[in-house]
N, C-alpha and C positions, 0 to 999 in steps of 0.2 A: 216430910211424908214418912211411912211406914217404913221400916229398914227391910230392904229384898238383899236376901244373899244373891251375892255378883258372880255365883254362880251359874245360877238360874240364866242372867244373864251374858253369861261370856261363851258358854259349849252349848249349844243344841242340844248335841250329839253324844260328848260324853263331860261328865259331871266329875270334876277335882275340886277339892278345899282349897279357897283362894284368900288371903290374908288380908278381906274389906270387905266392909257392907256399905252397900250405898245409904247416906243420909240424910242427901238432899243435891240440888244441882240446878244449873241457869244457866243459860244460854249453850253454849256447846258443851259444855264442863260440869262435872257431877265431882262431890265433896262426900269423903268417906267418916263414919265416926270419929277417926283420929285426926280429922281436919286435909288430910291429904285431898287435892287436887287432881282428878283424872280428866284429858279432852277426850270423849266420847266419840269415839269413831265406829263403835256401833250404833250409836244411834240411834239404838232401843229394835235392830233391825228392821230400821229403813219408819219405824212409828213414831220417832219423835224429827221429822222431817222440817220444825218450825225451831226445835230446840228443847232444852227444860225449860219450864216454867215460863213460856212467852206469854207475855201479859194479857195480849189480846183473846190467846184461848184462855187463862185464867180467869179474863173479866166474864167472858161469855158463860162459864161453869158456873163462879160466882151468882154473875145475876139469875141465872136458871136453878138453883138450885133454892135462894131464894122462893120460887116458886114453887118446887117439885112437893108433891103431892102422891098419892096411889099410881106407881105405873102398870098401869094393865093394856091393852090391844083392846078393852070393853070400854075406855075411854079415848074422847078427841082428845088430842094437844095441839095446840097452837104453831108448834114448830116442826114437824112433821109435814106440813104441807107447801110451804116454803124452802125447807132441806130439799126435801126431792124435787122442786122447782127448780132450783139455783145449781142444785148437781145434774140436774137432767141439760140444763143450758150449756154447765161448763161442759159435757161431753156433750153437746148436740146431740141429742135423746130425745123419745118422748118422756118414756120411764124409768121410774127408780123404786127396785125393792130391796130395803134395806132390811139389816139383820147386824150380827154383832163380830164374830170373828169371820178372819179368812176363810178358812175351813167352812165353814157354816155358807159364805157367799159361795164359793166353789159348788157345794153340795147343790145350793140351789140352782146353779147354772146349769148343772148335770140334769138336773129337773127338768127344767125351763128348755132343755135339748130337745129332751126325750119328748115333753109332749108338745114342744112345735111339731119333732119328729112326725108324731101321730096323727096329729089335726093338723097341721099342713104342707107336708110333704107325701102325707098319705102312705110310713114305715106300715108294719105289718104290726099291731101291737105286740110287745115282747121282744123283738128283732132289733131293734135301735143300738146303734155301736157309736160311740165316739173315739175319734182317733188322738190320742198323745203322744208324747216326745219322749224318745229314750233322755233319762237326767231327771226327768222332769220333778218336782217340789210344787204340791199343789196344796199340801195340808195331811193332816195324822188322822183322820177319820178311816173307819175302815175300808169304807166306799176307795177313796182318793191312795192308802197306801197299797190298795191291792192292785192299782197299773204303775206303782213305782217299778223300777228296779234298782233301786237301794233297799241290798237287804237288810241294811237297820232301821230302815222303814217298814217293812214289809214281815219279817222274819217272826214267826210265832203268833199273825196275829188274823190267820184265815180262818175260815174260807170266805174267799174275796169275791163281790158281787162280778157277774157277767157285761158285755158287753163295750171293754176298750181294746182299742187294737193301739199298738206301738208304733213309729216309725223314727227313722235317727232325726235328731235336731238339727234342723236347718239345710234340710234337703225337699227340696218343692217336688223331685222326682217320685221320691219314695213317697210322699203326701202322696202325690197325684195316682199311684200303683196301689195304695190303699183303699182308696173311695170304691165303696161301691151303694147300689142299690139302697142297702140299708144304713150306710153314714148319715146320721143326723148334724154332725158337729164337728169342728177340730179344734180341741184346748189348749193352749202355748201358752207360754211366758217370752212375751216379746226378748226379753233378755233374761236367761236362767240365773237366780239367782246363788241357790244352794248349792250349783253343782261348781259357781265361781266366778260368778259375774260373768258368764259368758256369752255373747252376743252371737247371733247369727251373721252367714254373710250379707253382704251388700245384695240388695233387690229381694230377698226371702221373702220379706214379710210383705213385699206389694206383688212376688207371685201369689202369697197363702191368698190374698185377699184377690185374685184375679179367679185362682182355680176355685175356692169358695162360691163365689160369685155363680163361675162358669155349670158346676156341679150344681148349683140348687141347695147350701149346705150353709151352718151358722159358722163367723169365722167370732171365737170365744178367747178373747185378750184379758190372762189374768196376768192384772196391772196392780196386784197388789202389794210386791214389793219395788219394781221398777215404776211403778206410777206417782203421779202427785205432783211431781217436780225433779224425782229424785235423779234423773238421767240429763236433767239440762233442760228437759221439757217437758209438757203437762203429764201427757203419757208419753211411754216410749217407742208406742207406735208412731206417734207425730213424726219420728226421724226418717221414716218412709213415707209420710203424708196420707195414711192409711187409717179407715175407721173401718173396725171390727164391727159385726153385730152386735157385741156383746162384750160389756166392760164388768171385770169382776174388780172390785175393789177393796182395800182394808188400810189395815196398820196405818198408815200417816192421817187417813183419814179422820182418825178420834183425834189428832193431835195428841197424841201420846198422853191423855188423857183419861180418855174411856174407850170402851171395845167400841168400834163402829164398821161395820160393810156395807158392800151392797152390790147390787147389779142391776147394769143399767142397760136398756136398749130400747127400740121403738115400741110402738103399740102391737105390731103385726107378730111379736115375738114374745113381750112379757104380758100382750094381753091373752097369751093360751090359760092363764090363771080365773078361774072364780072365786068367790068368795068361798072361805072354807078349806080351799085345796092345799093353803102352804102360809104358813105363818113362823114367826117367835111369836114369844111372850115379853119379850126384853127388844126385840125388834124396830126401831123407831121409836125410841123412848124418847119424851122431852129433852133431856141432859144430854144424851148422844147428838140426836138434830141441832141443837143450839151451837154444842160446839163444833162439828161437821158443818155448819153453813160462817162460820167464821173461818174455818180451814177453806172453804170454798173461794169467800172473800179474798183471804191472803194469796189463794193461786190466780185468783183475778186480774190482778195485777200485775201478775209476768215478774213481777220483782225476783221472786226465790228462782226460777227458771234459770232467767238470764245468767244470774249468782251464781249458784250450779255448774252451768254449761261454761263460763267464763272461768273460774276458781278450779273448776275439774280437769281445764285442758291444760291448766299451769302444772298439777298436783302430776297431771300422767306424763306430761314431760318432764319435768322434774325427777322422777320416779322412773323413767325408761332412763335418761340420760346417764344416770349414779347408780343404775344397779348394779352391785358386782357380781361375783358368777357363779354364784349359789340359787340367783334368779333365771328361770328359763325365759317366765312372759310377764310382762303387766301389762291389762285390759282394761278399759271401763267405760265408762261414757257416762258423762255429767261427774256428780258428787259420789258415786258409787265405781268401786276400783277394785279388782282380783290381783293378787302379786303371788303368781306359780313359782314356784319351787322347784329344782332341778332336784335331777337325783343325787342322793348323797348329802343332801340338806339336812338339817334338822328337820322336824315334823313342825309345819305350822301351827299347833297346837304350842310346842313348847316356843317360838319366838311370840307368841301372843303372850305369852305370860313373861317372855323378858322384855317384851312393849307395856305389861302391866306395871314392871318396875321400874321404869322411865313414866309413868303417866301417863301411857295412852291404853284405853279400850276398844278392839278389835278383836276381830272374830274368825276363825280357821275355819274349813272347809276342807273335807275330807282327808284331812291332815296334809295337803299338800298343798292348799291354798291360802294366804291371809287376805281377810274380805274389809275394806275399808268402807263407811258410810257416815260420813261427818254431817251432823245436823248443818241444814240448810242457809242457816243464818251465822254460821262458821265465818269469820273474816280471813280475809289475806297473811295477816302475820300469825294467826294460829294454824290457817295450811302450813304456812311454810315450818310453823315448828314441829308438827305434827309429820313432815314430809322428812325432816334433817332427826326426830327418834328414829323415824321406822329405817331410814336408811344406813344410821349406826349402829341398827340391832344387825340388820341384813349384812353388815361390810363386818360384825362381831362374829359371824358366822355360826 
């Protein structure tokens, strides 16, 4: 493939010269121009959830492209109506409208609030508030970084649209003291990603979904970096047995392939849409659909889930057990793992780059966090090699 500076790749947040460019990679494992070996415990954040170059999304691109032709939204394609069938299934849905980055699903869901909002809860037009979680990581649009509070999100790049209101993560009280009259929606991430794998408590997400319920209000699960498989199960909501109205999706979903989103929910919510009101242009393109109903297929199967959920609870025991005390916390749930830093550490920034010189790719958070996410098809003896770097970087202090 293309050579990406592994920059692009390794800091979100802030951008250093790193001595590789990626120049190709398979299965967990990405190969640098100078032939060097990296195991990928980024993971392309949370998008390459099948691995590099897994054959079966390969074949699928292949044969579709074979075919590809003018992609326009003024043409049918054949695989667009099958994609959104086979995704509507696997979340028990009616509907699916897809689109191409995260950001972009988010935006729509913010949409898709507002005018259930209006048409069927009967808001005031203009008045529509959705409520979000302090931490929260929904995407770089201007829309979505103006209810961040990370000011490196946010900082220099107002004036920010109206209508979200904050409340802490993973408090049902403060949700429930929130709601009023004019709440359309509440948006979370089952498990925050950015701010470090951090998980809510035990019951949260089956109160959000009772007080939702109770209130008349959408409950809005963006599952786009904790969905797919990547927590041990399909979505991360599943670990409370809890369905959202509303599934926003991305990154794994193209099979680290091509951009694909989307959102998904019944008729009664994503049919406030007519024809006209909200589209891409790139939106349900042939090659996205083809390989997005191959990603579908693979989670079919519960194979990568199980994987996941079995291979994670070994990595976070493993990883609690041998931390030495430079570690405050390690959290995670499934293939996806935060390792906090005490005070007086290095900054996780810089043990991510002396995990670069051992081999492994990972990724820091707010400098205090390393966030691990090893493609899905990961085996047992590359955990545990991947487990015995990171905890020689950590015991090197």
């Amino acid at each position: 493939m293309d050579p990406i500076a592994l920059e692009e790749r390794h800091g979100a947040h802030n951008y250093h010269p790193l001595p590789v460019v990626v120049a190709g990679g398979e299965g967990a494992w990405v190969t640098d121009t100078e032939g060097r070996r990296y195991q990928d415990a980024l993971a392309a954040y949370s998008a390459l959830n099948f691995g590099h170059r897994h054959p079966a999304l390969l074949a699928a691109a292949r044969a579709q492209l074979e075919r590809v032709t003018l992609t326009s939204r003024a043409f049918h394609n054949d695989q667009l109506g099958p994609f959104c069938a086979e995704l509507a299934a696997l979340c028990g849905k009616d509907r699916v409208l897809p689109m191409n980055t995260g950001a972009e699903a988010v935006e729509t869901a913010i949409k898709t609030a507002r005018k259930w909002g209006y048409e069927r809860r009967g808001v005031p037009d203009g008045q529509a508030e959705i409520i979000v979680c302090e931490g929260n990581f929904h995407g770089r649009t201007t829309t979505i970084v103006g209810f961040s509070d990370d000011p490196s999100a946010y900082r220099h790049f107002g004036p920010f649209a109206p209508g979200f209101v904050r409340v802490p993560y993973g408090s049902a009280d403060a949700l429930r003291a929130a709601v009023t009259d004019r709440t359309v929606a509440f948006l979370v991430e089952p498990i925050q990603g950015e701010a470090g794998v951090v998980a809510p408590p035990d019951g949260y997400l089956r109160a959000v979904r009772d007080l939702c319920t109770e209130r008349g209000i959408l409950f809005v699960a963006d599952e786009i970096q904790s969905g797919l498989g990547r927590t041990g199960r399909t979505f991360a909501c599943d670990h409370e047995g809890v369905v959202p109205d509303v599934y926003v999706l991305g990154k794994a979903l193209g099979g680290g392939i091509v951009p694909l989103s989307a959102v998904v929910a019944d008729d009664d919510v994503l049919g406030v849409f007519r024809p006209g009101e909200h589209g891409s242009t790139f939106g349900g393109n042939p090659l996205a659909c083809a390989v997005g109903r191959e990603v579908v297929r693979l989670l079919a199967t519960g194979e990568y889930q199980e994987r996941a959920d079995r291979l994670g609870r070994r990595l976070l025991a493993d990883l609690r057990a041998g931390a030495p005390p430079i570690v405050k916390e390690v959290r995670g749930r499934g293939l996806w793992i935060g390792v906090e830093l005490a005070g007086g550490a290095p900054t996780a920034r810089e043990l991510c780059e002396r995990l670069l010189a051992e081999g492994v790719l990972a990724k820091d958070t707010h400098e205090t966090t390393i966030r691990l996410a090893p493609p899905l098809v990961v085996g047992e003896d590359e955990v545990d090699w991947l487990r015995d770097r990171l905890l020689g970087v950590l015991a090197a202090g």
